[in-house]
C-alpha positions as CSV (number, residue, x, y, z in Angstrom):
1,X,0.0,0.0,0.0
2,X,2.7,2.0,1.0
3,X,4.4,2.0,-2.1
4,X,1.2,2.5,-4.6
5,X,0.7,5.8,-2.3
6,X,4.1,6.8,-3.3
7,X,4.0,6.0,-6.7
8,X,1.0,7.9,-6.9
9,X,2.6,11.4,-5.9
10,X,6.0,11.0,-8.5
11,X,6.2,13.6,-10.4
12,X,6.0,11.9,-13.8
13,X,3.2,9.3,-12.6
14,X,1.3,12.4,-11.7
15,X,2.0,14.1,-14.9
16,X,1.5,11.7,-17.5
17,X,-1.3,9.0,-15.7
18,X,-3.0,10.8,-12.9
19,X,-3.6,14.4,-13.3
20,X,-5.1,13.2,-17.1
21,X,-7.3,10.8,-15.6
22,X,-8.7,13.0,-12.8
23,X,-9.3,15.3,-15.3
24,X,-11.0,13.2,-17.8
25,X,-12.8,11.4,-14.9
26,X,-14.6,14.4,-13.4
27,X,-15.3,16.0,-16.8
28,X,-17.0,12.6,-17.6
29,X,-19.0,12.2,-13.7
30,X,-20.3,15.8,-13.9
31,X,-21.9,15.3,-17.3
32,X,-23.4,11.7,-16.6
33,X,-24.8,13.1,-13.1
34,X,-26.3,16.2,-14.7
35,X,-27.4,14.5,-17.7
36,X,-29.0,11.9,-15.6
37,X,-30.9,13.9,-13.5
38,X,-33.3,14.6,-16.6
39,X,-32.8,10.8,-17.8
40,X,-34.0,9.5,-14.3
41,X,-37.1,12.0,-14.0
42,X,-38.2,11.2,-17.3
43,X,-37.9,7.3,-16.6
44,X,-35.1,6.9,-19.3
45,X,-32.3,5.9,-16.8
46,X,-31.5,2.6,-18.6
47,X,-30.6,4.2,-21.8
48,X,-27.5,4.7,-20.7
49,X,-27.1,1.1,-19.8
50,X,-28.6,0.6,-23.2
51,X,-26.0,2.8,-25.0
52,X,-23.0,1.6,-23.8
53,X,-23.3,-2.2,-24.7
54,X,-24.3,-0.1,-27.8
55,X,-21.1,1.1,-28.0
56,X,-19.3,-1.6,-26.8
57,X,-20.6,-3.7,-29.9
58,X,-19.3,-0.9,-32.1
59,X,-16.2,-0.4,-30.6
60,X,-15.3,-4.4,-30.9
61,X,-15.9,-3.7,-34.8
62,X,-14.0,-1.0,-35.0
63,X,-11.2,-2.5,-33.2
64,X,-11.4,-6.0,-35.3
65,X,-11.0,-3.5,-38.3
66,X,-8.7,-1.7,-37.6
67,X,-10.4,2.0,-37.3
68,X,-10.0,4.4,-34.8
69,X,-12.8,3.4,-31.8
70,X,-14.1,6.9,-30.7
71,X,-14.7,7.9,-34.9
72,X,-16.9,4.4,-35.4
73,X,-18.6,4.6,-32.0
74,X,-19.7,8.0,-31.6
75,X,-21.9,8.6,-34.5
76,X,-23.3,5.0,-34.2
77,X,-24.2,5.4,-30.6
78,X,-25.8,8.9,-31.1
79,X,-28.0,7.8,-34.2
80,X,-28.7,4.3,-31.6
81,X,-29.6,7.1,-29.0
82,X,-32.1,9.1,-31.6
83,X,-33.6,5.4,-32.5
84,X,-34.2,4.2,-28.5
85,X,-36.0,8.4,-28.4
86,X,-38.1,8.1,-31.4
87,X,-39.3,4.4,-30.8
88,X,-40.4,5.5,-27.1
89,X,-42.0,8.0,-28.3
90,X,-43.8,6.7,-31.6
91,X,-43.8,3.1,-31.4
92,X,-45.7,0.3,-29.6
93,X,-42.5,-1.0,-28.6
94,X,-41.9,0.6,-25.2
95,X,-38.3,2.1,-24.3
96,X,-36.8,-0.4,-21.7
97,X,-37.7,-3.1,-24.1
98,X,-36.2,-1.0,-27.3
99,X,-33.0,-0.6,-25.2
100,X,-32.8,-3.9,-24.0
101,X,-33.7,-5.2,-27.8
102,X,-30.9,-2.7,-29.3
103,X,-28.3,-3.1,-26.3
104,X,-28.3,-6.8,-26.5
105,X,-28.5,-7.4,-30.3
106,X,-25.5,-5.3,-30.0
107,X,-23.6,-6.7,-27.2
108,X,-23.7,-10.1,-29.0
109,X,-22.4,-9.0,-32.1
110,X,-19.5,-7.0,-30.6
111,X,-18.6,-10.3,-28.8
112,X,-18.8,-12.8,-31.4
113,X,-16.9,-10.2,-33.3
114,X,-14.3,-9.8,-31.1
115,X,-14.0,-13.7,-30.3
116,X,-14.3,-14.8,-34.1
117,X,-11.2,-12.1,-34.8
118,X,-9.1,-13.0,-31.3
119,X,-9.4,-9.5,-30.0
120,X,-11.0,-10.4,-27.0
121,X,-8.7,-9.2,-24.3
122,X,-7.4,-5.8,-26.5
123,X,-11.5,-5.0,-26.7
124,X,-12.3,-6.1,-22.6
125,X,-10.9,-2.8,-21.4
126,X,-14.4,-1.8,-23.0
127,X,-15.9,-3.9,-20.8
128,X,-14.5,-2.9,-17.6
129,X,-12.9,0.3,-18.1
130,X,-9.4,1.6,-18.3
131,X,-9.3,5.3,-16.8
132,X,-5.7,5.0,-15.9
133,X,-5.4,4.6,-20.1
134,X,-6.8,7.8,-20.9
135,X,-5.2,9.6,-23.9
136,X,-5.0,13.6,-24.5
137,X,-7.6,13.5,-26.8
138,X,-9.9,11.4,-24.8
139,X,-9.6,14.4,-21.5
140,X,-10.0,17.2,-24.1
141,X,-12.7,15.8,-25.5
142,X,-14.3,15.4,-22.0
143,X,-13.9,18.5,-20.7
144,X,-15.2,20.3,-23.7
145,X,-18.5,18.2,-23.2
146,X,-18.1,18.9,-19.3
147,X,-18.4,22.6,-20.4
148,X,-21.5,21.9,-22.6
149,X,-23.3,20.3,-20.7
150,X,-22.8,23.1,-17.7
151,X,-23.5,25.7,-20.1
152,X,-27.0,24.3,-21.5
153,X,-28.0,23.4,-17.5
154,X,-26.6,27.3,-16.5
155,X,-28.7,29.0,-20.0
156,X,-31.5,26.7,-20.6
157,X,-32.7,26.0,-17.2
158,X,-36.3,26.7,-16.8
159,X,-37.2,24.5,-20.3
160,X,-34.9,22.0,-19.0
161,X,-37.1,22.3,-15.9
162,X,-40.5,22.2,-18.0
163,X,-39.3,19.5,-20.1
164,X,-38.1,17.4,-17.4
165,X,-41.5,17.4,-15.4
166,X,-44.3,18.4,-17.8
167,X,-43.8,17.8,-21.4
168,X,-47.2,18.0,-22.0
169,X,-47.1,21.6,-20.9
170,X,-43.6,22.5,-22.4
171,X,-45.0,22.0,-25.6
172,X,-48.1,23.8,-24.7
173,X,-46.1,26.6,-23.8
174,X,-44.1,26.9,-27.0
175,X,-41.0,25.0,-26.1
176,X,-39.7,22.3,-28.6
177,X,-39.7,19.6,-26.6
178,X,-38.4,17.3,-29.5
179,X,-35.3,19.3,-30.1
180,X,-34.3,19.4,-26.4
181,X,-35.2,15.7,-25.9
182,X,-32.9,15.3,-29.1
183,X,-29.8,17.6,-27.5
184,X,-29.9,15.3,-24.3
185,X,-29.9,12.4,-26.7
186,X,-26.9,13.5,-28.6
187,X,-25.1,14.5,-24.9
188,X,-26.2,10.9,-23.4
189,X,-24.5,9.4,-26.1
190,X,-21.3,10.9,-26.5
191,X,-21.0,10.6,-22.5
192,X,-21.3,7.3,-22.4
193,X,-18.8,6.5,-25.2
194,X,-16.2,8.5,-23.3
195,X,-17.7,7.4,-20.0
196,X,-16.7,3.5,-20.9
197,X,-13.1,4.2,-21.4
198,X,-13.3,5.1,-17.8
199,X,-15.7,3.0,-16.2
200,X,-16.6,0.3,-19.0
201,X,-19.9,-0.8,-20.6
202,X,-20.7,-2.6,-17.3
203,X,-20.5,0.5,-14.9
204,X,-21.0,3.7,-17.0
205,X,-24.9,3.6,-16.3
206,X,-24.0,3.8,-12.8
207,X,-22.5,7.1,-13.2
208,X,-25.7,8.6,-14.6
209,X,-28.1,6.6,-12.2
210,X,-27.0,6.6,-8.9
211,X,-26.2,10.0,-8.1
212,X,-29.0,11.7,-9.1
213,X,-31.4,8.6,-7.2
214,X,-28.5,9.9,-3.9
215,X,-29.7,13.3,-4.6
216,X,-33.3,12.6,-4.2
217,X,-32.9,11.4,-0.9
218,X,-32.7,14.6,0.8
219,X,-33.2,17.2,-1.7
220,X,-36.8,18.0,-2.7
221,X,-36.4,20.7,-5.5
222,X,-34.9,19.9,-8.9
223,X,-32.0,22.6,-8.5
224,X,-30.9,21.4,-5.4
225,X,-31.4,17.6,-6.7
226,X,-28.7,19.3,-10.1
227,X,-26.0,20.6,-7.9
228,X,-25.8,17.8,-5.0
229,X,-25.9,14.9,-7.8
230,X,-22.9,16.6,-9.6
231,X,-21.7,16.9,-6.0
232,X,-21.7,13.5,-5.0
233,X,-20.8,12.3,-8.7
234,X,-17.2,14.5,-8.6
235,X,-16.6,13.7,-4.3
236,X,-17.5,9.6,-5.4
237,X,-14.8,9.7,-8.0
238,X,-12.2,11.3,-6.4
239,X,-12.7,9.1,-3.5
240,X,-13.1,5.5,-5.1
241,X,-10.1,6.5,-7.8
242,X,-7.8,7.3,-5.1
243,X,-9.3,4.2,-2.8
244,X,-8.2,2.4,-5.7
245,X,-4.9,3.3,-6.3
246,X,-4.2,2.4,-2.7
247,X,-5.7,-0.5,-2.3
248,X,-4.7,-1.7,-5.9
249,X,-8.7,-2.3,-7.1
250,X,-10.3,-1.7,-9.9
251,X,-11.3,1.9,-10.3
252,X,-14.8,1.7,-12.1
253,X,-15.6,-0.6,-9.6
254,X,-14.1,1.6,-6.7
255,X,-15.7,4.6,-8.1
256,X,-19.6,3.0,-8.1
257,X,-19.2,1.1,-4.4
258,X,-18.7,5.0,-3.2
259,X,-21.2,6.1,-5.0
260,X,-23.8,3.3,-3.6
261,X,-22.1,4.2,0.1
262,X,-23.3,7.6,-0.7
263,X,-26.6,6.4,-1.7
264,X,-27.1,4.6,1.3
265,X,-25.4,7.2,4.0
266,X,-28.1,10.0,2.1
267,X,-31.1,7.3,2.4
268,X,-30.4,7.1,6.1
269,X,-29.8,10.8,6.6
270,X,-33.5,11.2,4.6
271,X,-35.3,9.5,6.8
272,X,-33.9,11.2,9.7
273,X,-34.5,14.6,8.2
274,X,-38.1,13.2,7.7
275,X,-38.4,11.8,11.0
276,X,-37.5,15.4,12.6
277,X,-39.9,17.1,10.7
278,X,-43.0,15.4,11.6
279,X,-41.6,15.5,15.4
């Protein structure tokens, strides 16, 4: 232990593995837990689930032919992502079982693709995650999105708010509901792609679930469920990554055993709240 802790503070460790990753990582938390504060109200938490065994499947192809992963996956997973929205909304198909219809026709194909070829171990960091193997591009890429997302939650707040609770009314109002429903699509997608370098296509739903469900434990109004989900998403990370370099775990998995500690620390400190106010 002693030694991982010292490793972890070398100057060129720092430099070239850490200080990326931390980056990367929190850029990549703050957008899943914003972005999945809208997903969870509006009952589409599991299309993040659904989009990143979606992009696993297309990163295995990429990978077995040779093409760069992020170019092959992004564009697939964002036109999966407007699919998944239009058949919930338009279809008799309902959305969980168009994700789970999508994510695991997808799934299969990227694993018998991968298996058939003999790429299975070079396309399993997929799988599970690999923050520590973050490139430049990947942490520029993320923070850019980090600063999107902030921006549309800073400017577009009150139809974000109508959207997220009353559709219905949005539209009645004069807001294009289909266009913003479209925007969080796009951002869903192209978080998740970037969120399974870090966490994998097993975890990266946890990132955009389990915050915001922390959140709602003890916060009642949807700005105060916003700023303590990315709160808990950023303090989870930090934690579990550094929990893991000591302890020499997994980070993903690190990361979302914090997060669930969280859940369970707010669910208790809910009650009590609740408790005291009917005292």
């Amino acid at each position: 232990m002693s030694e991982n802790i010292r490793l972890m503070f070398t100057p060129e460790f720092f430099a070239a593995i850490l200080l990326p990753a931390l980056i990367g990582g929190i850029a990549v938390t703050i957008c899943s837990s914003l972005l999945g504060v809208t997903l969870v109200l509006k009952r589409y938490s599991m299309i993040g689930d659904g989009l990143s065994h979606i992009g696993y499947g297309a990163l295995s192809v990429a990978a077995v032919m040779n093409l760069a992963p992020l170019k092959v996956a992004l564009p697939v997973v964002v036109i999966a992502a407007f699919i998944l929205l239009r058949l919930s909304e338009n279809s008799r198909l309902s959305g969980d079982s168009a994700i789970a219809l999508f994510s695991t026709t997808a799934l299969s194909i990227g694993i018998l693709v991968s298996s058939k070829a003999g790429l299975t171990n070079d396309v399993s960091h997929y799988m599970f995650g690999s923050i520590l193997a973050m490139s430049t591009g990947d942490v520029v890429l993320s923070v850019i999105l980090s600063v999107i997302v902030i921006l549309t939650f800073i400017l577009l707040y009150n139809r974000i708010f109508s959207v997220t609770f009353d559709e219905s009314f949005a539209r009645a109002t004069g807001v294009n509901a289909g266009a913003y429903n479209m925007i969080f699509a796009v951002l869903t997608a192209v978080t998740v792609v970037l969120g399974m370098m870090m966490m994998g296509a097993l975890l990266i739903s946890s990132l955009i679930v389990i915050p915001t469900l922390t959140a709602m434990r003890v916060c009642r109004s949807f700005r105060g469920v916003v700023l303590t989900s990315g709160a808990v998403s950023v303090a989870s990370f930090l934690i579990g990554m550094f929990a893991a370099l000591v302890l020499n775990t997994a980070p993903g998995a690190s990361i979302v055993i914090v997060n669930v500690i969280f859940f369970i620390c707010f669910t208790l400190a809910g009650r009590a709240l609740r408790r005291t106010g009917r005292s």
